[in-house]
N, C-alpha and C positions, 0 to 999 in steps of 0.2 A: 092827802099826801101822795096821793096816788100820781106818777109823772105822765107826762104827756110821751105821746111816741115818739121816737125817736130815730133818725135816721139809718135803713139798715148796715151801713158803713160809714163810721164818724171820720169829718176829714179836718185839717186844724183848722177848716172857714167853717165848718159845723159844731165844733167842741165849743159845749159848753164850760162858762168859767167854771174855777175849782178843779175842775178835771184834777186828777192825780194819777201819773205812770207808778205802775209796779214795782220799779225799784226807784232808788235816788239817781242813778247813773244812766237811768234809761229816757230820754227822751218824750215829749208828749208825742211827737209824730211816729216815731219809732214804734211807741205803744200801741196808738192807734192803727197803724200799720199790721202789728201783730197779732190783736185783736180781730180784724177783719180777715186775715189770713185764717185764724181758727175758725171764726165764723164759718168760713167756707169748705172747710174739711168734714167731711160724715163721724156719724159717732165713731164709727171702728176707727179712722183715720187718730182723732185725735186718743183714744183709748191706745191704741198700738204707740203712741207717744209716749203717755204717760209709763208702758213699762218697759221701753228702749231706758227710760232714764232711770226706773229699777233696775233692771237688769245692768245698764252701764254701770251705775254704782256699786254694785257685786261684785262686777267682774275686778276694776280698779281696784276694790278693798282687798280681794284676793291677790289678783297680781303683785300687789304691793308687801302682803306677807310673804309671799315666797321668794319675793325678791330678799328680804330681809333676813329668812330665814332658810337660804339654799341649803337643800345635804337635809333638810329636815323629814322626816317619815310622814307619810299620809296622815297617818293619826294624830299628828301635832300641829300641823299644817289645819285640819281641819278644827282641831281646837280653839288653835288661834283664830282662826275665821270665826267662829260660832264666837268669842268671845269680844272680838272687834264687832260684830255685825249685832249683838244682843246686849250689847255693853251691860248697863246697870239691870238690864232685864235678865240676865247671864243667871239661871236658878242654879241655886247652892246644889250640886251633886246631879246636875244635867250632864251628861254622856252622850255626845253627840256621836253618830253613827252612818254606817254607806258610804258614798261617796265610789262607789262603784255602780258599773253595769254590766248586764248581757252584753258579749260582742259588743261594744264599747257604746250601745245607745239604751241610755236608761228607759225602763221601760215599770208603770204598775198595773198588776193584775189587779181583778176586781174578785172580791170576797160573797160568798153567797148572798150578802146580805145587801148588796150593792154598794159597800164601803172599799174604798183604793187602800189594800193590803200593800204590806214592805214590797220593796224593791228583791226582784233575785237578781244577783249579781254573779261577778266573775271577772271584773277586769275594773279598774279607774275608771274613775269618768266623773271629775271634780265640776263640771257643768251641773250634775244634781242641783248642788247651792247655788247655781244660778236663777233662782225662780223670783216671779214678781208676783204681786201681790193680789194683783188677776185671777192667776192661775190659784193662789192661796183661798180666795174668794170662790173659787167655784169648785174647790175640794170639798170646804166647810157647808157650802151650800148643800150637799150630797147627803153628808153628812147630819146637817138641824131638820133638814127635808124630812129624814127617814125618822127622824125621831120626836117631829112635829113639834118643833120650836118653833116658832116665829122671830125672824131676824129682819134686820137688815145693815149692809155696811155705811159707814159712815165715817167724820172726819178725814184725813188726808188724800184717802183714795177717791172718794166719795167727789173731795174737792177737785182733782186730776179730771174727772169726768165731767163735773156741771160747770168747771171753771178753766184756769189755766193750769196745764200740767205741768207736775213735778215729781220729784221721786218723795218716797213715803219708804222710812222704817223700816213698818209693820201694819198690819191692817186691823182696826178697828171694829168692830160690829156690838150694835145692841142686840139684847134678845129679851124676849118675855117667857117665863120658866119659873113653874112651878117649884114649891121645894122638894116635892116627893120625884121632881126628874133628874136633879141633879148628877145623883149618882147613876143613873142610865146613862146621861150627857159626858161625863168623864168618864165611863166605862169603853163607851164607844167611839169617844175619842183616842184613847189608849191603846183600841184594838186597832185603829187609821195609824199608828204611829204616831201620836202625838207625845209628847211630854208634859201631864197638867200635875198642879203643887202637889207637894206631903198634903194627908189627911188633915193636917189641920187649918189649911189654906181655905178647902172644901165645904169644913166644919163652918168655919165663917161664914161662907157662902149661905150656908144651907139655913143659918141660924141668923140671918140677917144685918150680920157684923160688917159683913164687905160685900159690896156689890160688881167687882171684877174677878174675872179669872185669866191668867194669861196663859196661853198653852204653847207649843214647840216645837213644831218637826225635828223628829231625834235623827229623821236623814236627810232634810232639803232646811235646814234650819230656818224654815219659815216661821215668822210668831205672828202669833196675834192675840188682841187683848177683848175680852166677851166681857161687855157693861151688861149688866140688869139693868131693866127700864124701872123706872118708878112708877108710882101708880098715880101719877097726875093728870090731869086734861091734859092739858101740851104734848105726855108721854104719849099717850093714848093717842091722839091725834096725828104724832109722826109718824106711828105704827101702823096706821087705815090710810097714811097716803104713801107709803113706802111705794116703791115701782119696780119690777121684776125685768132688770137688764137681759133684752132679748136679742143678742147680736152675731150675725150669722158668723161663724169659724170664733167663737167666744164663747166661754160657758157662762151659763144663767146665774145669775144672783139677784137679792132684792138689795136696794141702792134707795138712801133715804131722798124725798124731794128736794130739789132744789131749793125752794122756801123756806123749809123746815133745816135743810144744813143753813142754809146766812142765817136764819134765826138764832141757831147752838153757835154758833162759832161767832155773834155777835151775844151772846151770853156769856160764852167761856171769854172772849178777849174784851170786855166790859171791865172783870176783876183783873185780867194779868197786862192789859195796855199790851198785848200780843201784835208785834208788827206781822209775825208771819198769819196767825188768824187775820187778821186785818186785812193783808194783800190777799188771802183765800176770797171774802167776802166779795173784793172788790174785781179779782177776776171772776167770780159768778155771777154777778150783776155786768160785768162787759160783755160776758157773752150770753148770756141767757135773759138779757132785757127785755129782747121783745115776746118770750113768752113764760115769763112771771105772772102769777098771780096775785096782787097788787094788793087787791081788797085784802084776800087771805093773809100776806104781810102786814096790811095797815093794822087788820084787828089784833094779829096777835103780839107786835110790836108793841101796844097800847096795853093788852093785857100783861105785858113783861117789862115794862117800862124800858123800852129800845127804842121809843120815840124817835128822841134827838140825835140816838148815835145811828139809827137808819137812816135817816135823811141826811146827815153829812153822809153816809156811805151811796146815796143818789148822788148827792153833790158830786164826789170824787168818781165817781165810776160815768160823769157826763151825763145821768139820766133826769136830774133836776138842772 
C-alpha cells in the first residue's frame, strides 16, 4: 500500500486521478497551487499562519460584541466575549477576569516556581483575549514540564502544523497521568490562573469515570481540553513518537507525529463521516507526502482496520 514518490510540486499534467481539492468551490489547480506554495514555506512561516487566523477570529468575534453592545462596561464586554468564544464549553460559575495591563502592554511575571503568575495590571488592554493557541501550548508546556506529565498536542492545532492551516477553538492535548497527580496537576494549574471543574469533575477524573478535563484562563480566556491516554499499544506508541516543536522565536511543545494524527483523525471521522476531519487528513498527506512513514501507516492501518479508508485518503490527496 505503500505509494510511489511523488512529484515534489504536483502540476494538473502530473495529478493523479481522484485527486480531491479541499473544499467543493476550490479548484484542482488552485489546490495544487496552494499546496505547493505551503510546501515552500518553513515551519515558522506556515505556524505564524496558522495563528494570524486564531488571532483574526478573536479579534472579529470581539469587534463584533461591542459593536453590538456599545455604552457596555469592560466587565460585560468581556463576558460576552468569554461566552461567544467558549460557547457550550462556557463552565457553570466561570468569572472571567483582566483584561487590563501595565502602561497599556500586558505583560506575565514568572512565579518561583517557574509558572506564568496573573497579570499586574492598571489600565485596559482587551488584546489580553487576543491569544492563539501557540502561545496556549507553550504556557501548558511550562506548566506539565514542571510537574513531569507527559503530553502532547494534538487534533486541530496539531492539524495547522503537519497539514493546512486553519483556526482552531481550543487546543487539544493528551497526557499520561497518574491518579495520585491529579490533584497536583489542578492545583498548579489554578495557581497559573487557570479555571478547572467543581471537585466533582476531578472526582471522575481521579476515579476513572471521565477521561477529559477542560480548563480556562480566567484572563486571556484561553481553553483547552487534557484527554488521558488509555493504556493501549496505539496509545503508547503516539506517546514514544510524539516530537518536541523546536522553533526559533516560538515556545517549545510536544506535537503528536504526523502519522499518528491521520491515523486518530482517520479513526475519529470513520464513526462521524467528519468532512472537516477528512479535509485535516487530506491536507497532511498533501504536504507532508514525501516524508511519511508509509510502513509505519501501512501497519497500523491494518491493525485498526483503516485499510480502505487510507487508501482512498492516498487516492484523494494524489499520492496513489
Amino acid at each position: 500500500m505503500a505509494p510511489e514518490s511523488i512529484p515534489p510540486v504536483l502540476t494538473p499534467k502530473t495529478v493523479r486521478p481522484g485527486y480531491r481539492s479541499q473544499a467543493a468551490d476550490t479548484n484542482v489547480d488552485a489546490d495544487i497551487y496552494l499546496f505547493a506554495r505551503l510546501r515552500q514555506l518553513a515551519l515558522k512561516q506556515r505556524i505564524e499562519i496558522a495563528i494570524a487566523h486564531n488571532r483574526g477570529v478573536r479579534k472579529l468575534c470581539l469587534a463584533g460584541i461591542k459593536s453590538r453592545h456599545r455604552g457596555a462596561s469592560l466587565e460585560e464586554i468581556r463576558l460576552q466575549f468569554a461566552r461567544a468564544v467558549l460557547s457550550e464549553k462556557f463552565p457553570p460559575g466561570f468569572q472571567p477576569q483582566g483584561g487590563e495591563s501595565f502602561a497599556g502592554v500586558g505583560f506575565r511575571s514568572q512565579s518561583r516556581a517557574g509558572v506564568p503568575s496573573k497579570l499586574k495590571s492598571s489600565e485596559t488592554d482587551e488584546t489580553i483575549w487576543i491569544q492563539d493557541s501557540i502561545s496556549l501550548a507553550g504556557e501548558l508546556h511550562q506548566i506539565l514540564e514542571l510537574v513531569n506529565i507527559p503530553y502532547y498536542v494534538s487534533r486541530g492545532v496539531a492539524s495547522s502544523i503537519h497539514g493546512e492551516p486553519r483556526s482552531t477553538r481550543d487546543l487539544d492535548l493528551v497526557i499520561e497521568i497518574q491518579r495520585d497527580q491529579i490533584n497536583l496537576l489542578v492545583t498548579t494549574l489554578e495557581a497559573a490562573g487557570y479555571y478547572c471543574p467543581e471537585k466533582g469533575a476531578v472526582e471522575d477524573l481521579q476515579q476513572g469515570r471521565d477521561r477529559m478535563l477542560n480548563i480556562t484562563h480566567t484572563e486571556t480566556i484561553a481553553n483547552a481540553d487534557l484527554y488521558v491516554t488509555d493504556t493501549s499499544a496505539f496509545a503508547a506508541s503516539q506517546m514514544a513518537r510524539r516530537r518536541l516543536l523546536d522553533v526559533e522565536g516560538m515556545p517549545n511543545f510536544w506535537l503528536i507525529s504526523p502519522e499518528d494524527l491521520l491515523l486518530q483523525k482517520l479513526v475519529w471521522g470513520s464513526g462521524s463521516q467528519s468532512e472537516k476531519q477528512w479535509r485535516d487528513v487530506l491536507g497532511i498527506l498533501k504536504l507532508q507526502a514525501d516524508f511519511l512513514d508509509y510502513g509505519y501507516l501501512t501497519e497500523w492501518a491494518e491493525n485498526l482496520g483503516l485499510v480502505d479508508l487510507i487508501s482512498q485518503a492516498f487516492t484523494e490527496a494524489g499520492i496513489l
